[in-house]
C-alpha positions as CSV (number, residue, x, y, z in Angstrom):
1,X,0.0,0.0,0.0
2,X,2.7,2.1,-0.2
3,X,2.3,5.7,-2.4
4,X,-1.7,5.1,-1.4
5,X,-3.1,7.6,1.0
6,X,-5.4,5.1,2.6
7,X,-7.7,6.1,5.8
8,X,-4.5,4.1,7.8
9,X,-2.1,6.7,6.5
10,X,-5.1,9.9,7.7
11,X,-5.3,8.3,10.7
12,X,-1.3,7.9,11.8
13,X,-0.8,11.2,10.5
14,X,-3.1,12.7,12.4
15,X,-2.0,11.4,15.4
16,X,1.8,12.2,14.9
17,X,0.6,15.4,13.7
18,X,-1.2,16.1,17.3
19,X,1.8,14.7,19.0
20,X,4.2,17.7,17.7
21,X,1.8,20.1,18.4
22,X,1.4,18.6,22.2
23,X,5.6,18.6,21.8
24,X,5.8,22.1,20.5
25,X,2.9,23.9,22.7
26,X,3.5,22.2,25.8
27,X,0.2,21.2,25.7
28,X,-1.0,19.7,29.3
29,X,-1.5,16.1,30.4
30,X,-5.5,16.8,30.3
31,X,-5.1,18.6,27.0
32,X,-3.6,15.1,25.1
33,X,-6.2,13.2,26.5
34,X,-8.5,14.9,24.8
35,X,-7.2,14.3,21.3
36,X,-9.2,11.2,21.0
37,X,-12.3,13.5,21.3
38,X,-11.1,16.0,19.2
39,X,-10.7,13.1,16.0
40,X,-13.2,11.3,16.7
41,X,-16.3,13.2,17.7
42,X,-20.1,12.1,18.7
43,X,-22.1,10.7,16.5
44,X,-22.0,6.9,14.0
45,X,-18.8,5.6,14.2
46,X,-17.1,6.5,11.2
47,X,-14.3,3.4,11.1
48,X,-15.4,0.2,13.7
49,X,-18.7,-0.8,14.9
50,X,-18.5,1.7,18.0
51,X,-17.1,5.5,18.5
52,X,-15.5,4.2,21.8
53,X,-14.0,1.3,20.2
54,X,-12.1,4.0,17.6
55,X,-11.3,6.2,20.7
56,X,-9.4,3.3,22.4
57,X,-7.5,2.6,19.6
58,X,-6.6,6.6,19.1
59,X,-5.4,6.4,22.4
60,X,-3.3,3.4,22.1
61,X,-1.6,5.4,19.5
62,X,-1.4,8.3,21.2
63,X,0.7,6.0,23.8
64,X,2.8,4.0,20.9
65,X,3.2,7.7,19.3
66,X,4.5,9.0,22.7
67,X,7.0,6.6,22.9
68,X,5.2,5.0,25.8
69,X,4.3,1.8,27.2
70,X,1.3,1.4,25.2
71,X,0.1,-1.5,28.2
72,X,-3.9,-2.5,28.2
73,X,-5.2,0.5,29.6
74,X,-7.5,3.0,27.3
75,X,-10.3,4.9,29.2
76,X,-10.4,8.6,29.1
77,X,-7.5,9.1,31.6
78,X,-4.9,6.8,29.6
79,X,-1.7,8.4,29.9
80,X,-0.1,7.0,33.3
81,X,3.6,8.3,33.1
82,X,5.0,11.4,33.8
83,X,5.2,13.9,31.0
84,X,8.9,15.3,32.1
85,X,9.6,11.9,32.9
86,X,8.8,11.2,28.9
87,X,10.3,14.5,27.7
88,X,13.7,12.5,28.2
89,X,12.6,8.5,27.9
90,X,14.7,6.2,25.3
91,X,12.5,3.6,22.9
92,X,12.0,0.5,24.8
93,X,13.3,-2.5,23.2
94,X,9.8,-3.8,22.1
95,X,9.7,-1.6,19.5
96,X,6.7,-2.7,17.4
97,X,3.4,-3.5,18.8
98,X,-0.4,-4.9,18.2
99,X,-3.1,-2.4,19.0
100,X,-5.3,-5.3,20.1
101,X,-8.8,-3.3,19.9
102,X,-7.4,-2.7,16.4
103,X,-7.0,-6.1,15.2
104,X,-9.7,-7.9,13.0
105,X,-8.3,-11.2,14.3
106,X,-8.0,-12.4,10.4
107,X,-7.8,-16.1,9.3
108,X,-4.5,-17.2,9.7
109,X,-4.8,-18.8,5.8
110,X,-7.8,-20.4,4.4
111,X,-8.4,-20.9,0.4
112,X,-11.5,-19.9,-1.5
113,X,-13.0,-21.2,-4.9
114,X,-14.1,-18.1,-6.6
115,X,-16.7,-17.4,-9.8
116,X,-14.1,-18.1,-11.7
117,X,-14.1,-21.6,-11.6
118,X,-14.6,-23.2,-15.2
119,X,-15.8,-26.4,-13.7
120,X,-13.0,-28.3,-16.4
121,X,-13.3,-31.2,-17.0
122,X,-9.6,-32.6,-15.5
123,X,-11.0,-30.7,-11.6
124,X,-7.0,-30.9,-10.5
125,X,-8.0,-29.3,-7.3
126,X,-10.2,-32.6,-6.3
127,X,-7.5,-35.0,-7.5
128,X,-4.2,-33.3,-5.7
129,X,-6.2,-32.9,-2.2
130,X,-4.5,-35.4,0.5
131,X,-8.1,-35.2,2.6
132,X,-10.7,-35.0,0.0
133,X,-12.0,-32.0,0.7
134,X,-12.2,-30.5,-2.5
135,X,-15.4,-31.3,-4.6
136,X,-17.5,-30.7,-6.9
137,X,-20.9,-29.2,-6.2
138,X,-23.0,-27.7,-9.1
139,X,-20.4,-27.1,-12.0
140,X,-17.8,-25.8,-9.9
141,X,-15.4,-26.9,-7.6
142,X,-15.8,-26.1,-3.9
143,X,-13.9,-26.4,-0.9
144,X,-15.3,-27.9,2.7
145,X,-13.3,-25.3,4.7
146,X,-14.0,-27.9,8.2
147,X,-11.8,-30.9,6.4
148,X,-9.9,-28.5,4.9
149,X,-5.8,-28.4,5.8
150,X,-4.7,-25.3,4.1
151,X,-1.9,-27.4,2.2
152,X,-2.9,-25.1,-0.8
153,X,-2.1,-28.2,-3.2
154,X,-5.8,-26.9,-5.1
155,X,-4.0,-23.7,-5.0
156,X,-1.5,-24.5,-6.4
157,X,-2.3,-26.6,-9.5
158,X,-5.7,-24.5,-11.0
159,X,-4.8,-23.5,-14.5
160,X,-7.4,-20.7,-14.2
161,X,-5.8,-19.3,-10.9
162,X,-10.1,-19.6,-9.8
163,X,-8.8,-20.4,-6.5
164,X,-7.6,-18.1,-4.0
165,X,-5.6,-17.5,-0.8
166,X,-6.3,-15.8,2.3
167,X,-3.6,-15.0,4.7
168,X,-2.8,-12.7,7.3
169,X,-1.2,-10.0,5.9
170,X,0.9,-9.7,8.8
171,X,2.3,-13.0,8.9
172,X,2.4,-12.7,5.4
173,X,5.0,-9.9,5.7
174,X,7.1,-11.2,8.1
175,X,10.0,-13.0,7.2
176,X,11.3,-14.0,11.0
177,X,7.6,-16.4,11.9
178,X,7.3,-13.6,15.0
179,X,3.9,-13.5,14.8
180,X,1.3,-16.1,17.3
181,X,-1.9,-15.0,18.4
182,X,-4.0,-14.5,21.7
183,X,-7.1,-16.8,22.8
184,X,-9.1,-14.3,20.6
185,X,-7.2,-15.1,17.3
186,X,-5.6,-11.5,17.7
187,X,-2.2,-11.0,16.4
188,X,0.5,-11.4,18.6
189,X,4.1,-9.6,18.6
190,X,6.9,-12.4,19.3
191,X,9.2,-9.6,20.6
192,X,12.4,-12.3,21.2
193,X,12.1,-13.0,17.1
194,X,11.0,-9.4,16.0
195,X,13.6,-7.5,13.6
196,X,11.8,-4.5,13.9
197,X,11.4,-4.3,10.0
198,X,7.8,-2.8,10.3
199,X,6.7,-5.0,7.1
200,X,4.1,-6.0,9.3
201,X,2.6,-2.3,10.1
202,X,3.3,-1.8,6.5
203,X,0.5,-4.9,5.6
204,X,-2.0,-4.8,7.9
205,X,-5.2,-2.9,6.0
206,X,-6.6,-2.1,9.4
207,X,-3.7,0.1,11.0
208,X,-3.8,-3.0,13.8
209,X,0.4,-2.6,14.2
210,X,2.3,0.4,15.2
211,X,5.8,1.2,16.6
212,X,7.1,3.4,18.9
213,X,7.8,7.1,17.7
214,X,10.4,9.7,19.7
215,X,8.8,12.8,17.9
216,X,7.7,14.2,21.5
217,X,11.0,13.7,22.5
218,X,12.9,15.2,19.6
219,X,10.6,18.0,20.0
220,X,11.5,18.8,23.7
221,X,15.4,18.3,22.4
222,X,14.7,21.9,20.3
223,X,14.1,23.2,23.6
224,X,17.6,22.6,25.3
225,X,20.2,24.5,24.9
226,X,22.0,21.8,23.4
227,X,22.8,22.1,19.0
228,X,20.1,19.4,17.1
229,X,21.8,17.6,14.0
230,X,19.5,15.7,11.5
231,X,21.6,13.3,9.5
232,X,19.5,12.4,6.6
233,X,19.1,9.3,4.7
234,X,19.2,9.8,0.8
235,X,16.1,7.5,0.1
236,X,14.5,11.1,1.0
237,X,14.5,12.5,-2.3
238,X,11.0,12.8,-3.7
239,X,9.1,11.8,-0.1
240,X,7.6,14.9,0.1
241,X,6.1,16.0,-3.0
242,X,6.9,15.5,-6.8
243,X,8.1,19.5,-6.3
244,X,9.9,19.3,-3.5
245,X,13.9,19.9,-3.8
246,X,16.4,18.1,-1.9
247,X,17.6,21.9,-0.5
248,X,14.2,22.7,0.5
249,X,13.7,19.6,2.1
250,X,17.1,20.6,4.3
251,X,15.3,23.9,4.8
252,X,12.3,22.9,5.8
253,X,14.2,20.4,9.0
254,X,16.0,24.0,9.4
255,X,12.3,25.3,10.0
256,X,11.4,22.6,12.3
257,X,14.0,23.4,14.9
258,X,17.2,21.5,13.4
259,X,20.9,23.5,13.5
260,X,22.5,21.5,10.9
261,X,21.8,19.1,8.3
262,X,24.0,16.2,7.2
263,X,23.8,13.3,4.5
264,X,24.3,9.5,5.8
265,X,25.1,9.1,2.5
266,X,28.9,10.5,3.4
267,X,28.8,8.0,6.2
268,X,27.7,5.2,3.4
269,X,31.0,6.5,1.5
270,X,32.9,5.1,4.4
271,X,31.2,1.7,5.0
272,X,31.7,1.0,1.3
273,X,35.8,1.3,1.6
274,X,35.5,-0.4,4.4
275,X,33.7,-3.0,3.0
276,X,35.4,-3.0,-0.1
277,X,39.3,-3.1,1.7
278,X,37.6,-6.1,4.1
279,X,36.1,-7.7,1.4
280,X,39.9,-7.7,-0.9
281,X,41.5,-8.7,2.6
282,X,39.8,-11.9,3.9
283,X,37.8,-13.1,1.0
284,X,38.3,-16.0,0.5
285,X,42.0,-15.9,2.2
286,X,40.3,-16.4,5.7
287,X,36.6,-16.3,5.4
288,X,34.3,-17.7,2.9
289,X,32.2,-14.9,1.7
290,X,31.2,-11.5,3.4
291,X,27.9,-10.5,4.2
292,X,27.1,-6.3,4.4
293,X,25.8,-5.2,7.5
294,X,23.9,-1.4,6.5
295,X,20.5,-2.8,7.2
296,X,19.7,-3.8,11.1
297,X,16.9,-6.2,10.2
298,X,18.9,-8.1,7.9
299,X,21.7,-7.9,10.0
300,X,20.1,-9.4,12.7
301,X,18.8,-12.3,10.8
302,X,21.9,-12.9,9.1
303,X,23.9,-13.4,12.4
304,X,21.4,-15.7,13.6
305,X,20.6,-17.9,10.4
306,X,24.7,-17.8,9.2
307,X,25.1,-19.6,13.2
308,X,29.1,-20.5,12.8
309,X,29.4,-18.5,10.3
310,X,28.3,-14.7,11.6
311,X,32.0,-14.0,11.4
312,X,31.2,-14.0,7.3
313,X,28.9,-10.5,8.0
314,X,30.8,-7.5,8.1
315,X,31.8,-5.6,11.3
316,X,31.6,-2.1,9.4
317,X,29.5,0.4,11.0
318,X,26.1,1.0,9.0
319,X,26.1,4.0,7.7
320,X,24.1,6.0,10.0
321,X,26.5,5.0,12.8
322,X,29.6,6.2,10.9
323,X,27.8,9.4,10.1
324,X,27.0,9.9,13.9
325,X,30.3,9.4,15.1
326,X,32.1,11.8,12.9
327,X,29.7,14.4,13.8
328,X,30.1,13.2,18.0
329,X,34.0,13.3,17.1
330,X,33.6,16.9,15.7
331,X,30.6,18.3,17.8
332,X,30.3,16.3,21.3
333,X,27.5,18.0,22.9
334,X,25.3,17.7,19.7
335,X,22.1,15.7,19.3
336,X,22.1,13.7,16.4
337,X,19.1,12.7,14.6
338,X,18.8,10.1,12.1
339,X,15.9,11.4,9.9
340,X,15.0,8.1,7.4
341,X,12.2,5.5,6.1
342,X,13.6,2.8,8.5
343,X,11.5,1.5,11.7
344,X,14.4,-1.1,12.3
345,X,17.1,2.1,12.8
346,X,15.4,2.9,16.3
347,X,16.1,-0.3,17.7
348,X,19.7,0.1,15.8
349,X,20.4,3.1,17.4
350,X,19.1,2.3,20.6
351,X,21.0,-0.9,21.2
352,X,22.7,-2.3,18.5
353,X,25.0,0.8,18.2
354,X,27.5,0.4,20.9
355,X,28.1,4.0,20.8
356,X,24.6,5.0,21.1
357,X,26.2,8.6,19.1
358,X,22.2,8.4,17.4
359,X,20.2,10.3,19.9
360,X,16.7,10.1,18.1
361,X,15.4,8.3,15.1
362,X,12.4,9.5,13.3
363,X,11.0,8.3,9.6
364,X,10.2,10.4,6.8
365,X,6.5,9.7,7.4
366,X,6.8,11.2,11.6
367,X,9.2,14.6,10.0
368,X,6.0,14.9,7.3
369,X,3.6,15.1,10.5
370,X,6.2,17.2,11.9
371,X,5.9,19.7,8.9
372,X,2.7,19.6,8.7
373,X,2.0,20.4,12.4
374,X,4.1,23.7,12.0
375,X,2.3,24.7,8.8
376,X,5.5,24.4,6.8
377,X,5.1,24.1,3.1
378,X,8.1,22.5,1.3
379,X,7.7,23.5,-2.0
380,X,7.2,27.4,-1.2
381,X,10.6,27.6,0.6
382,X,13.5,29.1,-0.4
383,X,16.9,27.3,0.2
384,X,19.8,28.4,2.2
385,X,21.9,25.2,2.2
386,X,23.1,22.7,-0.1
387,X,23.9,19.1,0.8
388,X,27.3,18.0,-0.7
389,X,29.0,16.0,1.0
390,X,28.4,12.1,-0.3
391,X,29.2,10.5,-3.4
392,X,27.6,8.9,-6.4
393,X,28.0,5.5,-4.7
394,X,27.0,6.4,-0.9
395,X,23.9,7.9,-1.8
396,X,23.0,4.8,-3.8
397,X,22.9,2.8,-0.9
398,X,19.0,3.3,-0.6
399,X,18.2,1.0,-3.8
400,X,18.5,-2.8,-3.5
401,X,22.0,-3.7,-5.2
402,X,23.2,-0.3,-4.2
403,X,25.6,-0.9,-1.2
404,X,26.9,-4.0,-4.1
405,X,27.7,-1.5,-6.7
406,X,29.3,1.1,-4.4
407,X,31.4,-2.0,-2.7
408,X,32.7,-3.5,-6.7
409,X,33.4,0.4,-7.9
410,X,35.7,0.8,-4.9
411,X,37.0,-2.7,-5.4
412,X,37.7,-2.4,-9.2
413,X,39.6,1.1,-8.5
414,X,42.0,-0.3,-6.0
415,X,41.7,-3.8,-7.7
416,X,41.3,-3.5,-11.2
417,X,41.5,-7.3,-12.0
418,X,39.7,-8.9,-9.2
419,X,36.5,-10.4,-9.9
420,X,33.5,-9.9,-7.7
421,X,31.0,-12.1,-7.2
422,X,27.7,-10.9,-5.9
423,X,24.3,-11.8,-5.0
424,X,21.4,-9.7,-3.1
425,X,18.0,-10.3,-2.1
426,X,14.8,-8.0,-0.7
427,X,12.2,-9.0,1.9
428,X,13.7,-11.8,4.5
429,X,12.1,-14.3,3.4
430,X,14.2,-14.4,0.5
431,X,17.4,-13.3,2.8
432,X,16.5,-16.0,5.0
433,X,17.2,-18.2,1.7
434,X,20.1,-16.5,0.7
435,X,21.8,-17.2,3.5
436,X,20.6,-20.6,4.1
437,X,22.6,-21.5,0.9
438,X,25.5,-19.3,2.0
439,X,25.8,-21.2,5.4
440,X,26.1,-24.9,3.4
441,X,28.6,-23.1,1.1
442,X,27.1,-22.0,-2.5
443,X,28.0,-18.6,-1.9
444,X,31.5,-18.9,-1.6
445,X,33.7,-15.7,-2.5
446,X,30.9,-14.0,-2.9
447,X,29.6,-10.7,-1.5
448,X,26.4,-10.8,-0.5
449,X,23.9,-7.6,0.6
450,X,20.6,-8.2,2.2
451,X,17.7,-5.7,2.5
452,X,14.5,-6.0,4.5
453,X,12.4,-4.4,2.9
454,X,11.1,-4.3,-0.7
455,X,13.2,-2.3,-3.1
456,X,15.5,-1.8,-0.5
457,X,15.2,1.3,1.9
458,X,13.1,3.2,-0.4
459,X,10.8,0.7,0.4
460,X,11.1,1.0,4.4
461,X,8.3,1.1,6.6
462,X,8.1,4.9,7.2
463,X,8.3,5.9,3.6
464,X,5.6,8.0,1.9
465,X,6.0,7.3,-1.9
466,X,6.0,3.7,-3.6
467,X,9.7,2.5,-3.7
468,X,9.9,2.2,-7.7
469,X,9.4,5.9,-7.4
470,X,12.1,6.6,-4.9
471,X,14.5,4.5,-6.6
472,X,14.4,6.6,-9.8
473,X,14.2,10.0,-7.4
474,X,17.5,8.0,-5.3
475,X,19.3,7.3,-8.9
476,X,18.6,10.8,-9.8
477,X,20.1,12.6,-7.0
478,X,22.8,10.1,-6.7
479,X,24.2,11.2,-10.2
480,X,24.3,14.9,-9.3
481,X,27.4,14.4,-7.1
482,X,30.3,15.9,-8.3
483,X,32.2,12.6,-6.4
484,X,32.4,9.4,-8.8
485,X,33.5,7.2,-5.8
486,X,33.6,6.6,-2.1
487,X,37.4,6.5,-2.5
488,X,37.0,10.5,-2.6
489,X,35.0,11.1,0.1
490,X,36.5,8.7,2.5
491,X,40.3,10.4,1.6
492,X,38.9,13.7,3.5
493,X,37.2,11.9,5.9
494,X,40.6,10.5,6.7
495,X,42.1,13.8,6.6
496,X,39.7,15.2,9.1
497,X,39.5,12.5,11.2
């Protein structure tokens, strides 16, 4: 659903968009409890089969938005923290969460004849069914869902495609099986398996999922006396409006309450010589193939999947962690803000960097709430900085295959004759496969980049735009560097570090 502006994407916006006004007003305790009346107001419910029903789940997000505990509790006096308490509160390590009044509690997967049956003559569906529960009643086939055992053999073998399948889209759309369910049939967060992907919240049609979101915090950063960095990640480009500018983009985060504003794309630059020098260095002298290590989610699967061989993914920093500590090397007492379509980077930067130099993480789709709120317009702004610091190959890094093309076109500059094998997949399902095959040794001397979510991160779960889209705005912006190569940008790096 991604580019659609469905009633899911009104809703969550105009939650975060209440949040940052509650951040920048220093609205009361009493005042955010009131949001739920304020969107939804008396009357027919306009969304579930009750208006309290819609209220509890606003205030669930409220909580989730607030980077609370989002707990069970959702009458009209539902926030039980301390607001200066909150102003200051790091994301808890169960990032992502089921609103449970949310949840339709779908069938977990069930098949359905449809009118499209042609009632043929071979019925493949009745002969492949190990249970006979396939038939056929009245000219067409039909399916006895009680015998039924959701092998999806019928499914499989219809030359008309007349039957089809139901599943969760949640457990569709995870890739790590972290998904159960209550005694209700609700959906059910496995926290212990969760990546923290989002693919989940991305599926679900009925806005069920959510993850936690530090824009109240971030906001109350602004206030300190402390400098507020946003380091930027270039799947950006085009998020906010076909006429949008990169530079007014950067102006507009200005606006919001930002000092500076810096590319992850420079920090991309130096994971790809890293990568690239690692890769010439120990494959396959001392290890069989290397693994990238820019996406979290991936990351995370890959070190658990590859078992004795999580030595084979690469110790590089991600790029938003080498971004962050060159700026924390330069600027110590700045806040650094990772500004970027990635759900996964808050659990990242909130324990998976062992620097912790990220501060806050917010996605594309929170800063858009965040504009919004303060009535900026984007497209009306006029510029006062230009971002030019990364490379052609850095700011690739947000397409699937780009962190591969960046690593060979450092490796064939300081290696013109080695050969590169590479392989990448999208979505962990099809990671998890990758590296199931790398483990038993097919990939062998091969580098091998993994990205969680479709497209790569112009397909992550706070984007705004459909990835196809982004990659082309990505592609575009990454040609208007003036540096051909991460070799350039890392040799000042190195000069200033």
């Amino acid at each position: 659903m991604r580019g659609v502006f469905t009633t899911v994407k009104f809703l969550r916006n105009e939650i975060f968009k209440n949040i940052s006004a509650a951040a920048y007003e220093g609205w009361t305790k009493e005042e955010i409890e009131d949001i739920p009346f304020q969107m939804i107001e008396e009357g027919k419910p306009l969304y579930r089969d009750s208006i309290e029903r819609e209220r509890e789940i606003v205030r669930a997000r409220i909580k989730l938005a607030m980077n609370m505990e989002m707990g069970t509790r959702f009458d009209k006096e539902f926030i039980d923290e301390d607001l200066e308490v909150l102003k200051t509160k790091k994301v808890g390590s169960s990032l992502v969460s089921v609103i449970p009044q949310a949840c339709e509690a779908c069938e977990e997967k069930s098949f359905f004849v449809t009118n499209a049956c042609h009632g043929c003559l071979a019925h493949p569906c009745v002969e492949v069914c190990p249970v006979k529960a396939v038939s056929m009643q009245n000219g067409q086939s039909f399916i006895d869902q009680e015998a039924c055992v959701k092998c999806g053999r019928c499914f499989d073998v219809c030359p008309y495609g007349s039957i089809v399948k139901n599943e969760r889209p949640c457990n569709a759309a995870c890739g790590v099986n972290a998904f159960t369910k209550d005694e209700e049939d609700r959906a059910v967060i496995i926290t212990e398996k969760c990546v923290s992907c989002g693919m989940c919240m991305v599926s679900c049609p009925f806005g069920a999922i959510m993850d936690k979101s530090e824009i109240y915090q971030l906001i109350e950063a602004f206030k300190s006396p402390d400098e507020v960095c946003a380091i930027i990640a270039p799947a950006f480009v085009g998020q906010f409006g076909d006429k949008v500018s990169p530079e007014q983009v950067v102006e507009g985060l200005l606006q919001l309450g930002f000092d500076d504003v810096r590319e992850v794309a420079y920090g991309a630059d130096i994971t790809t010589v890293d990568e690239a020098r690692h890769f010439l260095k120990h494959v396959p002298v001392d290890q069989p193939f290397l693994a990238t290590s820019c996406c979290p989610a991936w990351l995370k699967v890959a070190q658990k999947e590859l078992g004795d061989k999580k030595y084979c993914v690469s110790n590089s920093s991600s790029p938003m962690v080498e971004t962050a500590n060159f700026l924390r090397k330069q600027f110590p007492k700045t806040r650094i803000v990772f500004v970027g379509p990635c759900s996964a980077k808050k659990f990242e930067a909130a324990y998976m960097d062992t620097h912790q130099n990220v501060n806050f993480v917010v996605t594309y789709e929170e800063i858009n709430a965040m504009f919004i709120a303060r009535g900026i317009d984007l497209a009306s702004l006029t510029p006062t900085k230009t971002l030019d610091h990364a490379s052609v190959d850095g700011r690739g890094f947000a397409i699937s295959g780009g962190v591969l093309n960046a690593v060979e076109n450092v490796i064939r500059r300081l290696d013109p004759d080695r050969v590169v094998k590479v392989e990448r997949a999208e979505n962990l399902h099809n990671c998890r496969k990758m590296l199931l095959l790398a483990k038993a040794g097919k990939k062998d001397g091969y580098l091998l980049e993994g990205m969680a979510c479709p497209g790569g991160c112009v397909g992550g779960a706070g984007t705004l735009i459909h990835q196809n889209k982004a990659a082309a705005n990505v592609t575009n912006f990454a040609r208007s560097s003036d540096k051909a190569s991460a070799l350039k940008t890392y040799e000042a790096f190195k000069k200033q570090d």
